[in-house]
N, C-alpha and C positions, 0 to 999 in steps of 0.2 A: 550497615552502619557506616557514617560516613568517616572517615580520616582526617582529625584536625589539625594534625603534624605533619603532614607529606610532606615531600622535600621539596621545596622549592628554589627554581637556581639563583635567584634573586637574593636568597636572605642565609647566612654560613649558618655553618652547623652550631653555632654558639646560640644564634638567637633564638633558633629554634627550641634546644633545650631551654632559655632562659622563659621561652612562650610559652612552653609547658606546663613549666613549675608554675607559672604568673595566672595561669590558668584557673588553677586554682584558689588564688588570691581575691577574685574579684569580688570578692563581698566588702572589701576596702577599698574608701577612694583612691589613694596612690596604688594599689594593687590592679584595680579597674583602669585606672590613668595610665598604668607601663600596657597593662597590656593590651588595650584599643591602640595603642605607641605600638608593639611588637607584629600587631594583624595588619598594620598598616605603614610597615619599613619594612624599605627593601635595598638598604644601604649597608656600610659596613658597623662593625661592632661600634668604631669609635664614634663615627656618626649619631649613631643611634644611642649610647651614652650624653656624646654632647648635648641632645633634644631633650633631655631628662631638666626636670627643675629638684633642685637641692631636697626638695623635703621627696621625688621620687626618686633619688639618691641611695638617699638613705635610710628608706623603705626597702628597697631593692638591696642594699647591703645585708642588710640585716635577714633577708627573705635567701639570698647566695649564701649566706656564711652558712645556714643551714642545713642548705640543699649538701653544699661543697661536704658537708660534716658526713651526712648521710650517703652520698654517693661513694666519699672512702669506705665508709664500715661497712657498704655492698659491695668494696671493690672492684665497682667502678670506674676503673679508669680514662676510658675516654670521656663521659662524663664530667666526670673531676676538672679534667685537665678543660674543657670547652668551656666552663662556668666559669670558673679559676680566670679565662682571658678575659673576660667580662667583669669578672670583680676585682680582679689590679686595676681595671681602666678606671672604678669606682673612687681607687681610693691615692690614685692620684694629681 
C-alpha cells in the first residue's frame, strides 16, 4: 500500500497534518478545493493560507477547530500545536 503522507521536504509538518485531516473531507466542494490546494503546495503555511478563498477559509476553520478538539482529548500534542499554527493564521 502506497503512503499518502510521506514527508516531503518541500511542504512543513503543519500541511501535512492539515492534508490529512482534508483527506477526508473531499466529498465537499471546499473540502475537495483545500485539498487538490494541499497535493499541490509546496510553500510555507502562510502561503498556502493566503491561496485560500474566504468561503475555503472558513470551511477549513471550522474542519481545524475540530481536528484541534480531538487531537487534545488524544493528547496529542504535536499534533495539536501544528494544526493550532495553521488555524491562528485563519483567524487573523
Amino acid at each position: 500500500m502506497k503512503v499518502l503522507f510521506e514527508r516531503d521536504e518541500n511542504v512543513n509538518q503543519s500541511l501535512l497534518f492539515v492534508r490529512e485531516i482534508m483527506a477526508g473531507h473531499t466529498e465537499s466542494k471546499f473540502g475537495k478545493s483545500i485539498y487538490d490546494k494541499l497535493t499541490n503546495f509546496s510553500h510555507d503555511t502562510e502561503d498556502f493560507v493566503r491561496s485560500l478563498t474566504g468561503d475555503e477559509m472558513y470551511y477549513l476553520n471550522n474542519v481545524l477547530a475540530e481536528a484541534i478538539d480531538y487531537s487534545n482529548q488524544e493528547r496529542d500534542d504535536e499534533r495539536s500545536m501544528q494544526l493550532n499554527r495553521v488555524y491562528e493564521l485563519l483567524t487573523i
